[in-house]
N, C-alpha and C positions, 0 to 999 in steps of 0.2 A: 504494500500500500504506500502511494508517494505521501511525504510528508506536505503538510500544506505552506507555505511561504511565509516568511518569518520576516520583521524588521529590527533591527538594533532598538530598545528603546529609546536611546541615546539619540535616534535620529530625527527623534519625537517632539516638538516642543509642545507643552501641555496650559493652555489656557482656558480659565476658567471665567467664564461671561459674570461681570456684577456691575454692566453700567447701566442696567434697563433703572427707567421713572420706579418702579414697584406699585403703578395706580394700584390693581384691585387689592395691595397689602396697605393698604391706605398711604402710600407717598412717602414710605421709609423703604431705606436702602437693605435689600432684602439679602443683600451677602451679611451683611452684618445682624439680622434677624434672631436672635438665638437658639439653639437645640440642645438639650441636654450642658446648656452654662456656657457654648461656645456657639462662634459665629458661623451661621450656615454655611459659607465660603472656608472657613477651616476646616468646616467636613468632608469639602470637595476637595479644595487641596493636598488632605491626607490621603484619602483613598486614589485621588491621581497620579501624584506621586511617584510610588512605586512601578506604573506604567509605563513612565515617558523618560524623557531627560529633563529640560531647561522646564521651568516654569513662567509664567506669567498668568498678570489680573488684567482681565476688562474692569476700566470701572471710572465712572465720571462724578463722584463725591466720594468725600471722606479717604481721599486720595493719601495723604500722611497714613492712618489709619491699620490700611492694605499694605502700604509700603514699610511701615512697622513688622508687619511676618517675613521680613528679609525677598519677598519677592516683588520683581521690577513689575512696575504698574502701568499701563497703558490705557491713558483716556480719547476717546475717538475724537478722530481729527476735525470731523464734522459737525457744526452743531444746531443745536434744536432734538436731540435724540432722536436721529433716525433708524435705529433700533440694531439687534445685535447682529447684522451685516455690518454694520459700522464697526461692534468690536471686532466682529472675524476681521475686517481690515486692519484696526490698530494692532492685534497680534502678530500677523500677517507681515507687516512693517516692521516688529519687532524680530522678528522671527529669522534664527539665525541657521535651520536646522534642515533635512530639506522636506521634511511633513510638520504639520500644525493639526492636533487635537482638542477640539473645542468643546468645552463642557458647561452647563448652564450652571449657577449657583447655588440653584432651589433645589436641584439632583442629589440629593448627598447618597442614596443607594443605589449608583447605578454601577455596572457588571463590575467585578475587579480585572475581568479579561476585556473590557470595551478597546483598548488599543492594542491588542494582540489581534483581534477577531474582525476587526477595523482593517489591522495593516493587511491582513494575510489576505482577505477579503482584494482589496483593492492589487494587490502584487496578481492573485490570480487571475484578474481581468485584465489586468494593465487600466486600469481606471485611474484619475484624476482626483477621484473626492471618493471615498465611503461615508456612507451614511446610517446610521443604526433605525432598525424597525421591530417592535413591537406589540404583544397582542393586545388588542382590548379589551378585551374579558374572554372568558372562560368560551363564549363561541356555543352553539349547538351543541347536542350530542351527538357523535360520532363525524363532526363534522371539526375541522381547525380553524382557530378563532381566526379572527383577523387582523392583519397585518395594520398598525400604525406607524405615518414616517416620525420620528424624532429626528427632524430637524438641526436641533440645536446639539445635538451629537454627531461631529463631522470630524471623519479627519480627511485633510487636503492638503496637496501638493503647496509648497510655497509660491510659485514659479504664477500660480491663480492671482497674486495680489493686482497684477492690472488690471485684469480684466474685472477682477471686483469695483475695484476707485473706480472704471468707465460704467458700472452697472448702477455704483452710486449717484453716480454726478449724473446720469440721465433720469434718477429718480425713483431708482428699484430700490425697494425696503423689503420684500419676502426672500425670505431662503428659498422655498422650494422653487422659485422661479429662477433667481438665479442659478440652482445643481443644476436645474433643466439646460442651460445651455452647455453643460460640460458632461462628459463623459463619467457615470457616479452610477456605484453598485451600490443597493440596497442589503443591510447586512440583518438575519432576522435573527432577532433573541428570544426564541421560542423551544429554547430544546427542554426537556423535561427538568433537568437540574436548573434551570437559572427559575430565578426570583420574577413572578410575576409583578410585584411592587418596584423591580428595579428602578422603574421613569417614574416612578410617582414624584410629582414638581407641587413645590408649596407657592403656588397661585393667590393664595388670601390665608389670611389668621386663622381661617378652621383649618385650610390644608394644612401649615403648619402644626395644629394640633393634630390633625392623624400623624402626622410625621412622628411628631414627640411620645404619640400612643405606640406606634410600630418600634419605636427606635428603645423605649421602655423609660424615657426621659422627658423633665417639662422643657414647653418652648415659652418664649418670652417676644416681645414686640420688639424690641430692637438691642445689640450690644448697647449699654447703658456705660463704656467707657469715655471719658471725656477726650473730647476728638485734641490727635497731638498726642496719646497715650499709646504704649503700647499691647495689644491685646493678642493672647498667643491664640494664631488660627485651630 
């Protein structure tokens, strides 16, 4: 049986999205949100970590903060929040590696294989961008659920970043429009061992509170550390 294709993690730069508004969490910076006494952005950075090499933050407030957990912070060059195609760019930019792995904030359980299964994925198509897919529920009986895109789970070629800034500047804000004009395998995390809850995203204060019920820990409205301080992710 051939093995499936493999990347250095090393090759990986690992960025995690925290410049979104957070409207429906009512207007607080939702990496900094709390889970179990730390900032939801320390969740994602621990668990990514291990995956990739270099790190970096999206993120357009509380920028000291971010830059406090020793990683280098990237705020989109754009402004008026034109949403997190804009941080895939600011990573993108930063990005010194020749893959970028983008991971949203609010994710803190997603695969610990997401950048192995990403790369190997994209190596066997020769693709440009992988992208992760997941079920929606549980599906009929006897039938397999169905597949949803996660988006905000991409890893991409460096080599993409102009063609993103010409998708920006003409006015494109959706991801899935812009993978569509590049060559991007859909990658499904449906196999019987992986965590149906993986992509569970804290969207609003209840999500957060199932997050804090799953995780076995409370959540809080926001890090309450006084900005300029340092807060271990």
């Amino acid at each position: 049986m051939t093995a499936s294709p493999a990347l250095d993690p090393a090759s990986i730069t690992g960025l995690v999205l925290a410049g979104g508004q957070g409207r429906r969490m009512g207007g607080i910076d939702k990496g900094l949100a709390l889970l179990q006494g730390r900032p939801l952005a320390g969740h994602v950075l621990q668990r990514l970590k291990p995956q990739v090499g270099p790190l970096l933050i999206s993120a357009n407030r509380h920028l000291d903060r971010y830059a406090a957990w020793g990683v280098p912070v990237c705020p989109d060059a754009q402004t008026g929040h034109p949403g997190p195609l804009a941080g895939f760019l600011a990573g993108l930019a930063h990005c010194q590696t020749p893959w970028l792995l983008t991971v949203p904030c609010d994710t803190p359980c997603f695969p610990h294989d997401l950048a192995q299964r990403l790369a190997a994925a994209a190596l066997d198509r020769g693709a440009a961008i992988a992208v992760a897919c997941a079920p929606e529920g549980p599906g009929a009986p006897g039938e397999a659920p169905a597949l949803r895109l996660q988006p905000a789970f991409c890893l991409l070629r460096r080599e993409l970043k102009d063609s993103l800034a010409q998708a920006l500047a003409r006015g494109e804000r959706k991801i899935q429009a812009w993978l569509g004009q590049h060559t991007a395998v859909r990658v499904p995390f449906d196999r019987p061992a992986d965590d149906p809850l993986a992509f569970f995203n804290a969207n609003t204060p209840q999500d957060l509170q199932v997050l804090a019920r799953l995780c076995g820990g409370p959540a809080a409205a926001e890090d309450p550390v006084p900005a300029g301080a340092a807060s271990a992710p």
